[in-house]
C-alpha positions as CSV (number, residue, x, y, z in Angstrom):
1,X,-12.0,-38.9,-85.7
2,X,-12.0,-35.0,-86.1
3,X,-10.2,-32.7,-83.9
4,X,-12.1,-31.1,-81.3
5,X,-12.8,-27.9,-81.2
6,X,-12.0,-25.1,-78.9
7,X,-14.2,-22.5,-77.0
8,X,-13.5,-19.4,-76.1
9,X,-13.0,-20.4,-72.3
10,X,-10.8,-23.2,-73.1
11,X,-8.5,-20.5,-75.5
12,X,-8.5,-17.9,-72.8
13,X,-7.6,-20.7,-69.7
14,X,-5.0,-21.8,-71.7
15,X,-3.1,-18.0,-72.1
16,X,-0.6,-18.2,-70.1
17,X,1.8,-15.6,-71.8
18,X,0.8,-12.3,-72.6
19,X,1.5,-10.5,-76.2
20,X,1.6,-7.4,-75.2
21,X,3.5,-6.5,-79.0
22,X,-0.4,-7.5,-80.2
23,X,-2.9,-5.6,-77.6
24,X,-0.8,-2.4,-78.8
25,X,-0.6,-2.9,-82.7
26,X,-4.6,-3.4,-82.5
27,X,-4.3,0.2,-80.5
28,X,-2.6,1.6,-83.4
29,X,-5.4,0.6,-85.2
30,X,-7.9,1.3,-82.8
31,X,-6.7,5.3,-83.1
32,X,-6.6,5.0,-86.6
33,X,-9.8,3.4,-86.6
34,X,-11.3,6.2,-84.9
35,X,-9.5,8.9,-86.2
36,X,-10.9,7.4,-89.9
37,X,-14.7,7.2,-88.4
38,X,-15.1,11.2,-87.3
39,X,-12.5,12.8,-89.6
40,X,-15.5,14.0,-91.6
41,X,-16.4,16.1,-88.5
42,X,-14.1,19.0,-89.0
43,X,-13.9,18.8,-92.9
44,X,-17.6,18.6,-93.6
45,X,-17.9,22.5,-95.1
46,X,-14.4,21.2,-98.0
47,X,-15.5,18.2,-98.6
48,X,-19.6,19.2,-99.3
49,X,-17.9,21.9,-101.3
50,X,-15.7,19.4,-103.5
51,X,-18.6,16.9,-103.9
52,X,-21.2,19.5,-104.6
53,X,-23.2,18.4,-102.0
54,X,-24.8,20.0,-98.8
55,X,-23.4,20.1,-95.4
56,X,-26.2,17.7,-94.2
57,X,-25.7,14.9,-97.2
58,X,-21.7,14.6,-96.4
59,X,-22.5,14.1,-92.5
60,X,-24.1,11.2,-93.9
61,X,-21.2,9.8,-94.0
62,X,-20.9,9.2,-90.3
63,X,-24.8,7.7,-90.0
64,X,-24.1,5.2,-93.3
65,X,-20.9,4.0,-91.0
66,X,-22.5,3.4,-87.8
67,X,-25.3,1.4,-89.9
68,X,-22.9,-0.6,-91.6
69,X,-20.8,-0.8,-88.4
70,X,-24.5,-2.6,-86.5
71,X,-25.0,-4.5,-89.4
72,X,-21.5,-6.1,-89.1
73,X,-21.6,-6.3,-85.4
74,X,-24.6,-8.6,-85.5
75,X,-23.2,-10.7,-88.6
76,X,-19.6,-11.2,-88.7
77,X,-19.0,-14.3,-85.4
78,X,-20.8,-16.2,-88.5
79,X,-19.9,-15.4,-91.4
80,X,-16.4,-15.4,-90.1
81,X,-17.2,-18.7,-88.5
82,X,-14.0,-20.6,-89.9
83,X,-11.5,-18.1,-90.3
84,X,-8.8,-17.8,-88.2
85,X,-9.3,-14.5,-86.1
86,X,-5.6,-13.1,-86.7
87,X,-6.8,-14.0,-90.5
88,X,-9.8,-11.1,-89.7
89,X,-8.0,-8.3,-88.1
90,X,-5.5,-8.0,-91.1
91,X,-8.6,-8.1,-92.8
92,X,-9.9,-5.5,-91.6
93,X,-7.2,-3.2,-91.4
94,X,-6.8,-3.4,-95.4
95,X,-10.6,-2.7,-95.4
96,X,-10.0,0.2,-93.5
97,X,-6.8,1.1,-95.6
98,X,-9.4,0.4,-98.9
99,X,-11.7,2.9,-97.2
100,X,-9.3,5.9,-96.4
101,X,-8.3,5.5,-100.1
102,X,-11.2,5.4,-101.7
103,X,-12.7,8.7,-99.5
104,X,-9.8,10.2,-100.3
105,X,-10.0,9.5,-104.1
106,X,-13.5,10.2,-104.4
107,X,-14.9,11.8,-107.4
108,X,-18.5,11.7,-106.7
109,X,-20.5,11.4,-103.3
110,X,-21.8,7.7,-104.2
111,X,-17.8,6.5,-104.0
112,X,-17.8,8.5,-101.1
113,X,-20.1,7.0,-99.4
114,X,-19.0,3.5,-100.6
115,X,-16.1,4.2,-98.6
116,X,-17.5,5.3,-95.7
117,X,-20.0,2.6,-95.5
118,X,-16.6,0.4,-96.1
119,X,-14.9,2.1,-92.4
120,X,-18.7,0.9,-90.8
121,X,-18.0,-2.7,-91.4
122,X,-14.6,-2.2,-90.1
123,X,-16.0,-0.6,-86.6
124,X,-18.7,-3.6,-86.5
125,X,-15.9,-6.2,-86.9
126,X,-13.1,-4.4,-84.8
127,X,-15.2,-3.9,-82.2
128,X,-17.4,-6.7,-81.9
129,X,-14.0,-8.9,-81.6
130,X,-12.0,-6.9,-79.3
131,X,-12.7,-8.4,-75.9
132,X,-12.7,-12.1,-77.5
133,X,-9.3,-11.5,-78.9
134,X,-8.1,-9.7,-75.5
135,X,-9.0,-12.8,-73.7
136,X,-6.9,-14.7,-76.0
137,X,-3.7,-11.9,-76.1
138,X,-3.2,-12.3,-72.4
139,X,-3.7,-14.0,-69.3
140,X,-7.3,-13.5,-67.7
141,X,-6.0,-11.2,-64.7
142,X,-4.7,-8.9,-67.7
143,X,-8.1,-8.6,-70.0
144,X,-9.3,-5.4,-67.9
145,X,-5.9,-3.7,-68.7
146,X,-5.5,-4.6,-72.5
147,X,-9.0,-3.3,-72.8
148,X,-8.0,-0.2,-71.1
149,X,-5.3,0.1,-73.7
150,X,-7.8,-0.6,-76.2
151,X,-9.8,2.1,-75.2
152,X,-6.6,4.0,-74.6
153,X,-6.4,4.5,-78.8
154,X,-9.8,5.2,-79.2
155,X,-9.6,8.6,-76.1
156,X,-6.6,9.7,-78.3
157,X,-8.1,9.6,-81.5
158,X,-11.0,11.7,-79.4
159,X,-8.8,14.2,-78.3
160,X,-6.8,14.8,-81.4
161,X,-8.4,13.6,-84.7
162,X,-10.5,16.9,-85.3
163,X,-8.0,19.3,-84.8
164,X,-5.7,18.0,-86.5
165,X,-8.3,16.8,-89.4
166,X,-9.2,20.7,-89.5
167,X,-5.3,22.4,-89.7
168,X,-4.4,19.6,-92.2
169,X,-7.5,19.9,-94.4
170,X,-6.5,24.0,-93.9
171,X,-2.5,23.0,-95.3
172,X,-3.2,19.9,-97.9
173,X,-6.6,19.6,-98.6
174,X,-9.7,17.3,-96.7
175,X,-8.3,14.9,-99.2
176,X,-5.1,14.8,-98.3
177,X,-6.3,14.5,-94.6
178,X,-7.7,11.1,-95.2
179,X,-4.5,10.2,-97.1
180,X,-2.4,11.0,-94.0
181,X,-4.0,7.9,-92.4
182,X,-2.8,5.0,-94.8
183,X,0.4,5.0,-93.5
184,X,-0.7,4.6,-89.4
185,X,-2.9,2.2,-91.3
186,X,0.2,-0.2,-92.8
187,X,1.9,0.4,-89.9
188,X,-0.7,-1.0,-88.1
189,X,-1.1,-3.7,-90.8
190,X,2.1,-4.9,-90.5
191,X,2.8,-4.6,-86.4
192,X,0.0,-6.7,-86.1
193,X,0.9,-9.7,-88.9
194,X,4.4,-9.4,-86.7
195,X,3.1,-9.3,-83.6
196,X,-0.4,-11.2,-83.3
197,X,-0.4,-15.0,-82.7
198,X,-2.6,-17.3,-84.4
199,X,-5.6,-17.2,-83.3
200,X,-7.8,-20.5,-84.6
201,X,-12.1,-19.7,-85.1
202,X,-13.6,-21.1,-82.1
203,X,-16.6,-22.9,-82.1
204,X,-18.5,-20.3,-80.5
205,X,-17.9,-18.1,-83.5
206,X,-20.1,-20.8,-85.3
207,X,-23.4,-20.1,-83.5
208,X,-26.5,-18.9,-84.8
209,X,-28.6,-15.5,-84.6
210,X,-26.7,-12.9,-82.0
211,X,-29.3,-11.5,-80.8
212,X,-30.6,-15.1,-79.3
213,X,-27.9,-14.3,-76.4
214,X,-30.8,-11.3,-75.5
215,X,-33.0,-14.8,-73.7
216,X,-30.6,-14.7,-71.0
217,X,-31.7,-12.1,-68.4
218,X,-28.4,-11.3,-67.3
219,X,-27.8,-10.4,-70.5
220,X,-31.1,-8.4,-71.5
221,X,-30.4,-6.7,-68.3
222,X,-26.5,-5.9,-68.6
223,X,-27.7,-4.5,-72.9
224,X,-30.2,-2.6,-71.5
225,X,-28.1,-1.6,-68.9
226,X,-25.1,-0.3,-71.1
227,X,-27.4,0.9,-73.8
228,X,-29.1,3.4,-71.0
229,X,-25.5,4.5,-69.9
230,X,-25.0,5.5,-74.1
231,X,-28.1,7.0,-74.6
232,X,-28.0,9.4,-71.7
233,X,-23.9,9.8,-72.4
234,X,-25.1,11.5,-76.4
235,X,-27.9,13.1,-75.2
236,X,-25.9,15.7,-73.5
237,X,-22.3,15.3,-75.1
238,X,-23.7,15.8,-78.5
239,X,-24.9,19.1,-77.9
240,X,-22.1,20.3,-75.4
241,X,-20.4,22.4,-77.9
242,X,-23.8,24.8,-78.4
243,X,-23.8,24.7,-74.9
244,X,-20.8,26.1,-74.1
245,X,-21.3,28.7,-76.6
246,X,-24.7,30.1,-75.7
247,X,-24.9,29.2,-72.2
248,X,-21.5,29.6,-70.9
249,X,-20.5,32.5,-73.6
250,X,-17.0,30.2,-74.2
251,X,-16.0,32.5,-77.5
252,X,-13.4,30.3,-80.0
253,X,-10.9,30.1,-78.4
254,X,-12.2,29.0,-75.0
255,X,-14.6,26.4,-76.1
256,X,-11.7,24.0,-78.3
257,X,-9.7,24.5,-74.8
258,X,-12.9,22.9,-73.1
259,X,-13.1,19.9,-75.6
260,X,-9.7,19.1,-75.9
261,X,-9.7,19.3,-71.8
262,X,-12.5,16.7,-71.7
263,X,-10.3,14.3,-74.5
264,X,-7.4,15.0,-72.1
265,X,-9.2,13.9,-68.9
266,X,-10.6,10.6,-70.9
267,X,-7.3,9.4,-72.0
268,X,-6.4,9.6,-68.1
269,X,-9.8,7.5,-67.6
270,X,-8.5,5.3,-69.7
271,X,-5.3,4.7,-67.8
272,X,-6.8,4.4,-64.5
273,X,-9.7,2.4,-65.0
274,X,-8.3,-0.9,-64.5
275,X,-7.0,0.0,-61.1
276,X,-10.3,0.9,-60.4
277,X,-12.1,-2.2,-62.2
278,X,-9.8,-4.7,-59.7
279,X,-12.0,-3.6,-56.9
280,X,-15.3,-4.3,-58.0
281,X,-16.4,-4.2,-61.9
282,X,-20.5,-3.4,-60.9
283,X,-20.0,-1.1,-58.4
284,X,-18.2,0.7,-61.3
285,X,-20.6,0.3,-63.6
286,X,-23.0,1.2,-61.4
287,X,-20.8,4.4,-59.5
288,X,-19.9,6.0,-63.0
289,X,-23.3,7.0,-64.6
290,X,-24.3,8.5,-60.9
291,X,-21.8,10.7,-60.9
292,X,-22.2,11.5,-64.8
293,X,-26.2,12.3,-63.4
294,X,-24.8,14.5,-60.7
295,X,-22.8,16.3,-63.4
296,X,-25.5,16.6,-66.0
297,X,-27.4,18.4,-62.8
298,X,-25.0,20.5,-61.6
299,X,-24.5,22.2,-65.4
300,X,-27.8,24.1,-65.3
301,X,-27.2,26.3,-62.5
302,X,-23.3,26.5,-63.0
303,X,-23.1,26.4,-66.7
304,X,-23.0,30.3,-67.0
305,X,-19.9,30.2,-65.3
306,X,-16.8,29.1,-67.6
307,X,-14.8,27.8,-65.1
308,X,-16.7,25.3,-63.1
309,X,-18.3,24.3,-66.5
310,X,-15.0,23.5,-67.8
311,X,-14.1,21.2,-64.5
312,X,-17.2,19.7,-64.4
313,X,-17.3,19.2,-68.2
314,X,-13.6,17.8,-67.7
315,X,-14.5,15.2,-65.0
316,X,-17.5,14.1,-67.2
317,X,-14.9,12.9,-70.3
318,X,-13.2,11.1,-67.1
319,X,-15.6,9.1,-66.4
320,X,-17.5,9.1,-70.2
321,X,-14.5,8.0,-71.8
322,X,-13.6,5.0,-69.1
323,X,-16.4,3.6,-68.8
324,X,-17.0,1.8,-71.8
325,X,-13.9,-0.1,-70.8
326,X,-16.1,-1.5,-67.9
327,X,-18.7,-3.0,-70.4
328,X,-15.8,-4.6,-72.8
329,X,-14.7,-6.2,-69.3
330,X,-18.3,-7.5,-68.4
331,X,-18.5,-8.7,-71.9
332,X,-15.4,-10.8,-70.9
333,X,-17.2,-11.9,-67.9
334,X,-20.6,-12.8,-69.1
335,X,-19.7,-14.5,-71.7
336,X,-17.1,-16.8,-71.6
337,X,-17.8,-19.1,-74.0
338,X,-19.3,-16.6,-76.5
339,X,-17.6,-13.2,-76.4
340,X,-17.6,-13.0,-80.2
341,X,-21.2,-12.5,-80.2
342,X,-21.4,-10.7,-77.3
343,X,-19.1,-8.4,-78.6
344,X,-20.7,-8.0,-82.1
345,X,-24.4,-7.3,-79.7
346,X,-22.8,-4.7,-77.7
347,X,-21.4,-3.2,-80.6
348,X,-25.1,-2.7,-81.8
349,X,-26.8,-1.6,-78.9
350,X,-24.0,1.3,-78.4
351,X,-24.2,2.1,-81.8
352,X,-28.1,2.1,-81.7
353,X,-28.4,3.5,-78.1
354,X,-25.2,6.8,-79.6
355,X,-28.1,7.6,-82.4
356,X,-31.0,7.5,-80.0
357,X,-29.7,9.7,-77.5
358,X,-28.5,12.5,-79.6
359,X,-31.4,13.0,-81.7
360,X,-33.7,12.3,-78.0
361,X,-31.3,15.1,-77.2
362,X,-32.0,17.5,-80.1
363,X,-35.2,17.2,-79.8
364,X,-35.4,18.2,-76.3
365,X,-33.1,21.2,-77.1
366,X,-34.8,22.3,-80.4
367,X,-38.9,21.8,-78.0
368,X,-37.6,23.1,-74.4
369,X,-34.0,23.9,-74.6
370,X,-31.2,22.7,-72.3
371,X,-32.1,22.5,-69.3
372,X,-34.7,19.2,-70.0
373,X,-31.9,18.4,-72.6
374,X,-29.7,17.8,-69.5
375,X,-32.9,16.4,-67.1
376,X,-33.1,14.0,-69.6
377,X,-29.5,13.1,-70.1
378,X,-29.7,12.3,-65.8
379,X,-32.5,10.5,-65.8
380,X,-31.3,7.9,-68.7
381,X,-27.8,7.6,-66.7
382,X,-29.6,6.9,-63.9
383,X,-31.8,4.4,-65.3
384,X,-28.6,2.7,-66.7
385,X,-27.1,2.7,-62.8
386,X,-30.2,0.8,-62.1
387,X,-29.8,-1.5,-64.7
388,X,-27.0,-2.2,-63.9
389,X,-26.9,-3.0,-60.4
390,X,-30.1,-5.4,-61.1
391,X,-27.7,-7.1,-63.7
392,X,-25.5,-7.5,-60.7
393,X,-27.7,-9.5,-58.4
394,X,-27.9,-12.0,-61.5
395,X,-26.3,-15.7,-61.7
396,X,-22.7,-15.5,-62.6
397,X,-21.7,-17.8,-65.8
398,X,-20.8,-21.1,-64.9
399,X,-17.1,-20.9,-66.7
400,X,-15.8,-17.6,-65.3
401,X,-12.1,-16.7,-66.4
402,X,-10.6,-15.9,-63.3
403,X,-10.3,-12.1,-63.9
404,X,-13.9,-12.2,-63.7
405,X,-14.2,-13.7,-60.5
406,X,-11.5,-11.8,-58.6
407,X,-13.0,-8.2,-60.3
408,X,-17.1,-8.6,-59.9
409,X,-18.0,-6.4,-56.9
């Protein structure tokens, strides 16, 4: 008689000690992760120059990653069906080692974008297995803070990856800039082999089409829900460096103060999320976007002025920047038995929701200018606070880990 076979709840019910060594190692990769993804950003005029191509063609870099990073999300609880999930992390962290080399490397813009599509199915993947793995990393009271660390990597790769992207590609070259990250990258590589447990496929990971999940209204609600939050997030943060400098007349050196002040105030998010998660995850997820509306409002009159813009602007990464934590947490809750797949379809619908907002944005700017730019940017947060608050008055799972039952609100 075979084995049986283990779901996700039964994994995460049996986690009794936490491996704290593994939630940070996948941090380290997170940041490096991140800091691979939107390197391009700051070295887009070098590297166009290099591969003799326009501005515009090298940003494709970033779209042909967050296609490859949705096509991934919605594929890889299958095709990874019977591979152990420690077995997929290190995986993926050569891939992303692979892709840094290979951008770095690059002699023509087709090997470039080979290895940027290559850093999109690491995203999808990463991603789309995070808050399954965090269930299984520690005890069930514990999830909302290892996500929180999670996320942690991902604010300071925010705050610090274009900056520094731009003064090294200024000493050693845009090249040399992706180089710099294959080291964090085997670092990463070998904290986690050390560190990580094994981690056997589950037989959740064997199911069928993701997007199935979608049937459940709980769950059509809570994507809808999160995607709304996303859209109306890059509708507005998009476009807030053109803000700052035609609006609020922030000159150079103001406006990178400004942006590194809202990285600064999301890596705080990040650390004090969980506190706030403990008392009620829906009120949370419903709270957050209300107040983002509220800022997104308060910008037109005030944005002239650089100093309330900056405040406001800074309590907006606070809340931007923590909230997705939130949603890796209701992905914990909701779905207990499937939170590979759930993962991989929230990983989607971001990634879907990111591109639809900024160009909803841009197009709003570019036809009427801010001020419906920002009207907009409300109204979709607002919509997403509804969402999510309907997605509250839902049936709960049947198998609920205990973290979600002592953190709904």
């Amino acid at each position: 008689m075979s084995a049986p076979k283990i779901t996700d709840t039964d994994a995460h019910a049996g986690t009794t000690q936490a491996h704290w060594g593994g939630v940070f190692a996948m941090t380290l990769c997170v940041f490096a992760l991140i800091a691979s993804e939107f390197m391009p950003v700051s070295l887009l005029t070098p590297m166009a120059a290099d591969l003799r191509v326009s501005e515009g063609l090298a940003g494709y870099g970033i779209a042909i990653s967050g296609a490859f990073a949705v096509l991934t999300s919605l594929s890889i609880s299958r095709l990874a069906a019977a591979i152990n999930r420690k077995t997929v992390l290190l995986t993926l962290t050569v891939l992303m080692g692979i892709s840094g080399l290979v951008v770095a490397l690059a002699p023509s813009y087709t090997l470039y974008m080979v290895g940027r599509a290559m850093i999109g199915v690491v995203i999808g993947g990463f991603w789309s297995m995070s808050a399954a793995t965090a269930m299984r990393l520690v005890p069930a009271a514990q999830v909302p803070r290892a996500l929180a660390i999670f996320n942690g990597g991902n604010a300071l790769a925010t705050v610090i990856a274009a900056p520094l992207g731009s003064y090294l590609g200024g000493v050693i070259g845009w090249r040399g800039a992706f180089l710099c990250l294959l080291p964090v990258a085997a670092i990463a590589l070998a904290w986690q082999w050390i560190s990580l447990p094994s981690m056997p496929a589950l037989r959740a990971s064997a199911q069928g089409n993701v997007l199935s999940l979608l049937r459940r209204r709980v769950v059509l609600l809570g994507m809808a829900a999160c995607g709304a939050f996303f859209m109306g997030q890059f509708a507005l943060f998009t476009y807030v460096r053109p803000f700052l400098e035609r609006v609020t007349g922030a000159g150079s050196s103001a406006v990178p103060l400004v942006l590194l002040a809202i990285g600064v105030s999301g890596l705080i998010g990040t650390i004090v999320i969980g506190a706030v998660l403990r008392r009620g995850l829906y009120s949370t997820l419903v709270t957050i976007p209300v107040l983002m509306a509220a800022i997104a409002v308060a910008l037109v009159p005030l944005g002239p002025q650089l100093w309330p813009t900056a405040a406001l602007l800074s309590l907006w990464g606070l809340f931007a920047t923590a909230a997705p934590v939130g949603w890796w947490s209701w992905i914990a809750q909701t779905f207990t038995d499937e939170a590979e797949a759930g993962g991989g379809l929230m990983v989607a619908v971001v990634q879907c929701a990111i591109a639809v907002g900024s160009t909803v944005g841009g197009l709003l700017l570019d036809s009427f200018g801010f001020t419906s730019m920002f009207a907009a940017s409300a109204a979709l947060l607002l919509s997403g606070a509804l969402l999510a608050w309907m997605t509250s008055a839902e049936p709960r799972p049947t198998h609920t880990p205990a973290m979600a039952a002592g953190e709904a609100g």
